[in-house]
C-alpha positions as CSV (number, residue, x, y, z in Angstrom):
1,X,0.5,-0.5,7.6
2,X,2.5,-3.0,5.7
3,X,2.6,-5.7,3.5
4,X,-0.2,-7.7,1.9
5,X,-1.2,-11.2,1.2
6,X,-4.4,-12.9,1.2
7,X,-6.2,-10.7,3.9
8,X,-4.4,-7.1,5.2
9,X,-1.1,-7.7,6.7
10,X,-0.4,-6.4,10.1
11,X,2.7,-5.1,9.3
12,X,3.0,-1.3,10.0
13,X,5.2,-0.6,7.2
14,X,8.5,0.2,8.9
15,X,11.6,-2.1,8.2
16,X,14.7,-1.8,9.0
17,X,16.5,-1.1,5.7
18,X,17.1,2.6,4.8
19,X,17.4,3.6,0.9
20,X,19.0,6.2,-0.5
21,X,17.3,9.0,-2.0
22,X,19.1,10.6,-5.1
23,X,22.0,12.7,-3.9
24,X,21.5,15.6,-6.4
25,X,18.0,16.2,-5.4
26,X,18.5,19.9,-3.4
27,X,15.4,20.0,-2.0
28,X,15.6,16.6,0.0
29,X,18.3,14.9,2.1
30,X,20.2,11.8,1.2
31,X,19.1,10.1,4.8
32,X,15.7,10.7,4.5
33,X,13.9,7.3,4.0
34,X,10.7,6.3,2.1
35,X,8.2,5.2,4.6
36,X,5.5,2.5,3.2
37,X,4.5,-1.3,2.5
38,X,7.7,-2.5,0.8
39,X,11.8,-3.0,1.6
40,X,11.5,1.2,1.7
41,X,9.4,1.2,5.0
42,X,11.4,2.8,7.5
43,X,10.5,5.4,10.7
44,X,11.2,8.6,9.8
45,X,12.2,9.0,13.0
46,X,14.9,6.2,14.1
47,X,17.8,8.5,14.1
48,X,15.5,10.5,16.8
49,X,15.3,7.2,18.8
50,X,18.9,6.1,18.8
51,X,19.8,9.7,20.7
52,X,17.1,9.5,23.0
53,X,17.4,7.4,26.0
54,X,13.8,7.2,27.1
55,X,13.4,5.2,23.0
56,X,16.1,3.2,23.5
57,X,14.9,1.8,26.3
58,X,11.3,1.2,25.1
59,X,13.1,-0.4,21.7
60,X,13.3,-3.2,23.9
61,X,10.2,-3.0,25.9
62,X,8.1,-1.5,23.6
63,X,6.1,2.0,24.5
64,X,4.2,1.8,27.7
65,X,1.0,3.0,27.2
66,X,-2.9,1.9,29.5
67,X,-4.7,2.0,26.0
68,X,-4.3,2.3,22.3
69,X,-8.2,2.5,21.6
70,X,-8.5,4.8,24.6
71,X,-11.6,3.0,25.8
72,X,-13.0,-0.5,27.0
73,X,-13.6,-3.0,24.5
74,X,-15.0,-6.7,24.8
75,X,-12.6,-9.3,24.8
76,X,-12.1,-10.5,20.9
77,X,-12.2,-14.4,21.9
78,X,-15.7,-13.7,23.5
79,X,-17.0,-12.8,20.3
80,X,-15.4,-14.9,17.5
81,X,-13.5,-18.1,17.1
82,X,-9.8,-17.3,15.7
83,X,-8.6,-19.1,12.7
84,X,-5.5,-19.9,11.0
85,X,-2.9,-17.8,10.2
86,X,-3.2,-16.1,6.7
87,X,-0.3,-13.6,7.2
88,X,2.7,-12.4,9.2
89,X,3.9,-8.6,9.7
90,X,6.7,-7.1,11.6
91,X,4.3,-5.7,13.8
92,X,1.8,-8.6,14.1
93,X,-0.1,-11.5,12.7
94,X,-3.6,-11.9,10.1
95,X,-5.8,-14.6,11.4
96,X,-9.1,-16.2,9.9
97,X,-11.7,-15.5,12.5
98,X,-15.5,-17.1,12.5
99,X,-17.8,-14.7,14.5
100,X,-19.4,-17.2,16.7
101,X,-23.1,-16.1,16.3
102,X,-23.2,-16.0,13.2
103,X,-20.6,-18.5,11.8
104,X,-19.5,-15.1,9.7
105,X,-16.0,-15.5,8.4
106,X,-13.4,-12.0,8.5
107,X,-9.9,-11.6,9.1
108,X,-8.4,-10.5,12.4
109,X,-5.2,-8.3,12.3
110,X,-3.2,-8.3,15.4
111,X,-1.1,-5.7,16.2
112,X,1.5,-6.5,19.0
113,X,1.6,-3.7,21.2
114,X,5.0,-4.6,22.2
115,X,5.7,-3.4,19.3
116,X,4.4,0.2,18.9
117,X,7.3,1.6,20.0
118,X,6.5,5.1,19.9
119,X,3.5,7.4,20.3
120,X,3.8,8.1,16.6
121,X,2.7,4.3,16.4
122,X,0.5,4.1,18.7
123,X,-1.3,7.7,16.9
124,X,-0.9,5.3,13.3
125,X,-2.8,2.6,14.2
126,X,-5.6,4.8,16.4
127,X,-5.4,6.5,12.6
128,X,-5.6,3.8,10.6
129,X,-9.0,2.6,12.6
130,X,-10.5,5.9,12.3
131,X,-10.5,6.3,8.8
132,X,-11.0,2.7,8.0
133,X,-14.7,4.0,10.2
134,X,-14.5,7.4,7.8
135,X,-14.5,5.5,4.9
136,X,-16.8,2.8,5.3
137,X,-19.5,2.2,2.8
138,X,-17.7,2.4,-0.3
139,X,-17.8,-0.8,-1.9
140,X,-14.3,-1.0,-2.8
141,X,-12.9,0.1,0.6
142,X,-12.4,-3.0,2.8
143,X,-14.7,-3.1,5.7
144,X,-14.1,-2.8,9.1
145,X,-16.6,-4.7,11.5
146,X,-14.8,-3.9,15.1
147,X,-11.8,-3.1,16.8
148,X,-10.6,-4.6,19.9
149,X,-7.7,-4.4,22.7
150,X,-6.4,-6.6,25.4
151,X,-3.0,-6.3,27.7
152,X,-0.9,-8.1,24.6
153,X,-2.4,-6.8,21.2
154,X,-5.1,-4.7,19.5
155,X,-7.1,-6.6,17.1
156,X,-8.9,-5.2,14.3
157,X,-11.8,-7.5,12.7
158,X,-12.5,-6.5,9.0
159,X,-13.8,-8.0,5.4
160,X,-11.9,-11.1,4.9
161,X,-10.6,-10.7,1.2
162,X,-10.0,-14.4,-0.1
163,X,-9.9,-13.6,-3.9
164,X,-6.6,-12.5,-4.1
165,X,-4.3,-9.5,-5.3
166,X,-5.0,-7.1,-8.3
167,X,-2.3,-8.7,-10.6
168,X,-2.4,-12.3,-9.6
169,X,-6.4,-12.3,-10.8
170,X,-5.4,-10.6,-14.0
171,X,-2.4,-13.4,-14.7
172,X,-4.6,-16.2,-13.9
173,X,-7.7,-15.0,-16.7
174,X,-4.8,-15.7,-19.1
175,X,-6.4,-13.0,-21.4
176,X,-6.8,-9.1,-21.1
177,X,-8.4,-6.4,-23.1
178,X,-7.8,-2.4,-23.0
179,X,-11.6,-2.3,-21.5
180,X,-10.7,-4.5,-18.7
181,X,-7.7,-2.1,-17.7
182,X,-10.0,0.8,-18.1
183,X,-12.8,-1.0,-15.8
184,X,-10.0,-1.6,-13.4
185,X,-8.8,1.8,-13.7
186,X,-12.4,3.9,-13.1
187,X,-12.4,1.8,-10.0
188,X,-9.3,2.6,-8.2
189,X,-9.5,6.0,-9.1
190,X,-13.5,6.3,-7.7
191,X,-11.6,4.9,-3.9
192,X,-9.4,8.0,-4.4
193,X,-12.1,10.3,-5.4
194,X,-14.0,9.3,-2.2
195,X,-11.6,9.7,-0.4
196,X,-10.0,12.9,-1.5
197,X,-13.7,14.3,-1.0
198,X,-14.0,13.2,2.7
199,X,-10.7,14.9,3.5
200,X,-8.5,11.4,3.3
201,X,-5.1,10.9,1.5
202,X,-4.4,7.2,0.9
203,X,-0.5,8.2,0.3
204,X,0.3,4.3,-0.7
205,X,-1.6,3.2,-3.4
206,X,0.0,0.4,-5.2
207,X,-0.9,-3.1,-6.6
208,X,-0.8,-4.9,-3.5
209,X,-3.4,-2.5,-1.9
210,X,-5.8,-4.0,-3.8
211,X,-7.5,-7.2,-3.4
212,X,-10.7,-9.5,-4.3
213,X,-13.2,-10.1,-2.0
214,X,-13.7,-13.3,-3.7
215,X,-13.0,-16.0,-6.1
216,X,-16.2,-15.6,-7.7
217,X,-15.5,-13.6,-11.6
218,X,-18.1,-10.8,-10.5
219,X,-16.2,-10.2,-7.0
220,X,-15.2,-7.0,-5.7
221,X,-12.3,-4.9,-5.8
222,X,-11.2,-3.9,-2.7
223,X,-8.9,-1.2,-1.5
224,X,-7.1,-2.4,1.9
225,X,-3.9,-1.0,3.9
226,X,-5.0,2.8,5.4
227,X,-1.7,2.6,7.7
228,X,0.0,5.9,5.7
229,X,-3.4,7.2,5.3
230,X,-3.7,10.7,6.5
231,X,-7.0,13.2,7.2
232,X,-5.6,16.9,5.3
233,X,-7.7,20.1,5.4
234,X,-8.1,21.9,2.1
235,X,-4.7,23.0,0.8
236,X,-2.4,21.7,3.4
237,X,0.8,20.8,2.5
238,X,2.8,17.3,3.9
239,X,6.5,17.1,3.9
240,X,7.0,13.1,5.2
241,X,8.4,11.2,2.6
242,X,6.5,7.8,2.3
243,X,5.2,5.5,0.1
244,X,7.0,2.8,-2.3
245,X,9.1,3.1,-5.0
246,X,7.8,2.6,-8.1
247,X,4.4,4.5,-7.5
248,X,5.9,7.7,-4.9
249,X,5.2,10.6,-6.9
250,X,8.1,13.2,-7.3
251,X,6.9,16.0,-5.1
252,X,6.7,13.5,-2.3
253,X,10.8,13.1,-2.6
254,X,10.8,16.3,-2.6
255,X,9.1,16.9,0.8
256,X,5.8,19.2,-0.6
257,X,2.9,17.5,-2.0
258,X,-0.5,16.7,-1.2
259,X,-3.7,15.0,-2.5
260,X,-1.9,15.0,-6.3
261,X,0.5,12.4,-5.2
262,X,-2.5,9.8,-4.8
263,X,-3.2,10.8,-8.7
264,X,0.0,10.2,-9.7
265,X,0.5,6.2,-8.0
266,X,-3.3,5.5,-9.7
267,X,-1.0,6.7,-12.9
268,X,1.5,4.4,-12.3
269,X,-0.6,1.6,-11.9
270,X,-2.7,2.6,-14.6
271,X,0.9,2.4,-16.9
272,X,1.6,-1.3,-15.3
273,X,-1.8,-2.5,-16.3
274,X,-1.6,-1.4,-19.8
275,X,1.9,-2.3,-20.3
276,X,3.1,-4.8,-17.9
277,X,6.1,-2.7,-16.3
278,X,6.5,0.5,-14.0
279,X,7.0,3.5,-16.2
280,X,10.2,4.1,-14.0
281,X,12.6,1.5,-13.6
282,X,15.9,0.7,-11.8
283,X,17.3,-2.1,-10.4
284,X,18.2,-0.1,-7.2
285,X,15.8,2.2,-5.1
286,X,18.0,5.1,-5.2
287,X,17.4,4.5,-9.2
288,X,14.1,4.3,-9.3
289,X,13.8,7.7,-7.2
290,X,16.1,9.7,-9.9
291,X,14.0,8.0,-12.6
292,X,11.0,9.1,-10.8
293,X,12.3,12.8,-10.5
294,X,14.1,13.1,-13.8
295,X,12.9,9.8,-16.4
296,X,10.8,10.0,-19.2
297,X,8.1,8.4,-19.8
298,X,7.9,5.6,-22.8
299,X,5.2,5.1,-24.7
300,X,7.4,4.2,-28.2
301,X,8.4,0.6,-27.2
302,X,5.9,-2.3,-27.4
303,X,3.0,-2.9,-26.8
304,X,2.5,1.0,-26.6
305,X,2.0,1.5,-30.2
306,X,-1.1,-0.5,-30.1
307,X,-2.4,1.1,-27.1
308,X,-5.2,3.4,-27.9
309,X,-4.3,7.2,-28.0
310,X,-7.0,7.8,-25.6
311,X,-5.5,5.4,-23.2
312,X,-1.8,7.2,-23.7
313,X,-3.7,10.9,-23.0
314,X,-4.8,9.8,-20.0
315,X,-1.5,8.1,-18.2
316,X,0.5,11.3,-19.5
317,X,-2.3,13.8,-17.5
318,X,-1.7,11.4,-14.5
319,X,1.8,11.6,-14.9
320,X,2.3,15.0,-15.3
321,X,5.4,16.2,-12.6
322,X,4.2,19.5,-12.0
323,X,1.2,18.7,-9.5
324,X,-0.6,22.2,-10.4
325,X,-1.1,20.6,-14.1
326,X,-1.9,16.8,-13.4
327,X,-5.5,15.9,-13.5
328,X,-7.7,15.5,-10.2
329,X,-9.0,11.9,-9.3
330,X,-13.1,13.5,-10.5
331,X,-11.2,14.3,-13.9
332,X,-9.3,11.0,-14.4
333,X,-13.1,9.5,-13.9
334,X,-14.5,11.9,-16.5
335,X,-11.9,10.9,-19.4
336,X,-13.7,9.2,-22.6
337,X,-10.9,6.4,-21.6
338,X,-12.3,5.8,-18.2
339,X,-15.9,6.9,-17.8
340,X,-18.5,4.0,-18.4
341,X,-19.4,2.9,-21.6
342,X,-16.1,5.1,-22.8
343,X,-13.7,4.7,-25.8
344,X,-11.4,1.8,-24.4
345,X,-11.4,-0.9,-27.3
346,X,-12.2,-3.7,-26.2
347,X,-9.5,-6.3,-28.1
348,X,-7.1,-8.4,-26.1
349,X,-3.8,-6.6,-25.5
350,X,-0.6,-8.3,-26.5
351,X,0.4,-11.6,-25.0
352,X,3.5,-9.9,-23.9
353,X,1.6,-7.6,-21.3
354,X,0.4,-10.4,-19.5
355,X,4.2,-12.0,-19.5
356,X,5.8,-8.9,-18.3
357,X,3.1,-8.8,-15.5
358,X,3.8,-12.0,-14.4
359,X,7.6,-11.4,-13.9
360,X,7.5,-8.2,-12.4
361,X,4.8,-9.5,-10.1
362,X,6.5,-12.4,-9.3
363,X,10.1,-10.1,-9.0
364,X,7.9,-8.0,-6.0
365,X,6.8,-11.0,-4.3
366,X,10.5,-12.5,-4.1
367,X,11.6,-8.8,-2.7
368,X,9.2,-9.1,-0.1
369,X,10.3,-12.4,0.8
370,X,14.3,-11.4,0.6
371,X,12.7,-8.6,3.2
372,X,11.2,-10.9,5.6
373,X,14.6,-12.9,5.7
374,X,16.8,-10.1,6.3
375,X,14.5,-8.8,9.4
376,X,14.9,-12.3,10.6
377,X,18.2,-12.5,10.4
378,X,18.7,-9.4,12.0
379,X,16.0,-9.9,14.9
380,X,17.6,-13.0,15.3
381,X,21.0,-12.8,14.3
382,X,22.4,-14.1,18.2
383,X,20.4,-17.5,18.1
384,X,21.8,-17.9,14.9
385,X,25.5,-17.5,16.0
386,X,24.4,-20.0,18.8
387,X,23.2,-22.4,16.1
388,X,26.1,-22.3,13.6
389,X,27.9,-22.7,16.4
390,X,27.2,-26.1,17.3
């Protein structure tokens, strides 16, 4: 449900920009938008709302609904003492929050109900909650400790991860072996494992989706953002294009996929950690899509010819287009690559991995901030006539 920083951000992924999927892609439309945490997160369903009257009125007023938990909750400020801010979303704000018994420290997302402007919101965020509940007790899935509503926001109380995104941790070491990828790897894939076994499709896994509970070396890996998350039954098939660029797997633009797609995004990132770059690349979305759809991987340039083979086997089963033939998340975790104690040498990989890394983490940040501008601007595009004007 958005953008991340140091703790979950409350933003339910939806901006206001549109891309443009590739034109000569027959069996998706041009208009159809990419729906997750980055500048693609748009509702599916804005055309809908511009020719209905009943949306364009709550556009501006927001959806009326008596409750989004659908039940009585105590009031959040009885319970803990609320913080400073650690993030902002378009649809809310990340606080610190100090449980008051206690002295226990979590984050607190609030979700501005003003701004659930449909029932398809208001289901998202009764989803989200649900499965954060349906997941809990992995200890790489963020936490959830309570959820909480009054007349202005719902509030959702959960782990408060202070050590920091995937990548950043991985820039500051300064060094990085093959093992270390691999270790990364066997976790992220074990969170979609789990949750491909309890019926639950993550549907934007990504980099940012994955912080540190802690400063501390030894700290936990945590999984965070369920806001896309869907429950599925066995075979079902989704036809919703979301997700974010670099890691939407190619059955997704093409409006059929299911639990596969989650397989393909821990692919991506599993690319990014051994090489420092996406292995699809474009300096425009619409780019990126065709390159997802049509590009071939790379595995000739540096640092790849110094990558183990066993390392190579396993991104090209991950990244396989045809879903029927890509491996399942229990198979990625029973490659030699990935399993414990496996065949991942462990000798730093090249100095140049870590460099790439750094600019194409930095490049996502600076996109993210370009984002926030431009919905500014646009939310506030008449008090800034009013101020230019003077």
């Amino acid at each position: 449900m958005g953008n991340k920083s140091v703790t979950p951000n409350p933003g339910i992924g939806r901006a206001d920009d549109k891309p443009t999927l590739p034109p000569d892609s027959s069996s998706h439309k041009a208009s159809d938008p990419v729906k997750g945490g980055s500048a693609v997160d748009t509702a599916a369903s804005s055309n809908d709302q511009r020719k209905n009257p009943y949306m364009k009125r709550a556009l501006s007023a927001g959806l009326l609904t008596d409750s989004v938990l659908q039940r009585q909750t105590e009031k959040l400020k009885d319970i803990y003492n609320i913080g400073k801010k650690l993030g902002q979303g378009q649809f809310g704000t990340t606080y610190l929050c100090t449980e008051k018994a206690t002295g226990d420290v979590y984050a607190c997302k609030s979700i501005s109900k003003r701004k659930l402007l449909t029932e398809e919101d208001v289901e998202d965020v009764r989803r989200e909650i649900r499965i954060m509940h349906h997941l809990a007790g992995h200890p790489n899935v963020i936490s959830i400790t309570g959820a909480y509503e009054d007349a202005v926001s719902v509030h959702v109380v959960m782990e408060c991860c202070a050590g920091g995104e995937l990548f950043d941790r991985i820039i500051r070491r300064g060094h990085y072996s093959e093992k270390a990828a691999a270790d990364l790897a066997r976790v992220i894939v074990s969170v979609v494992e789990t949750c491909h076994s309890l019926g639950v499709m993550h549907r934007d896994l990504k980099p940012e989706n994955f912080l540190f509970l802690s400063q501390k070396e030894e700290s936990s890996l945590k999984t965070i953002d369920f806001g896309l998350s869907m429950f599925f039954k066995p075979g079902e098939i989704f036809t919703d294009v979301v997700g974010s660029p670099y890691y939407v797997a190619p059955e997704v633009l093409r409006k059929r996929y299911s639990t596969e797609a989650d397989v393909w995004s821990a692919g991506v990132i599993i690319y990014i950690l051994l090489s420092g770059i996406p292995p699809f690349w474009d300096e425009s979305e619409q780019g990126i899509f065709e390159q997802v759809l049509k590009g071939e991987l790379d595995f000739s340039t540096d640092p790849w010819p110094s990558i183990s083979e066993s390392a190579k086997d396993l991104v090209k089963k991950m990244l396989v287009r045809d879903p029927k033939k890509r491996l399942t998340a229990h198979e990625v975790l029973c490659h030699p690559w990935v399993c414990v104690d496996g065949v991942a040498p462990d000798k730093p990989l090249d100095s140049a991995v870590l460099t790439r890394l750094k600019q194409f983490s930095a490049m996502n940040k600076f996109k993210k901030l370009a984002l926030r501008v431009r919905l500014y601007f646009k939310s506030s595009s008449y008090k800034l006539y009013l101020t230019l004007s003077k």
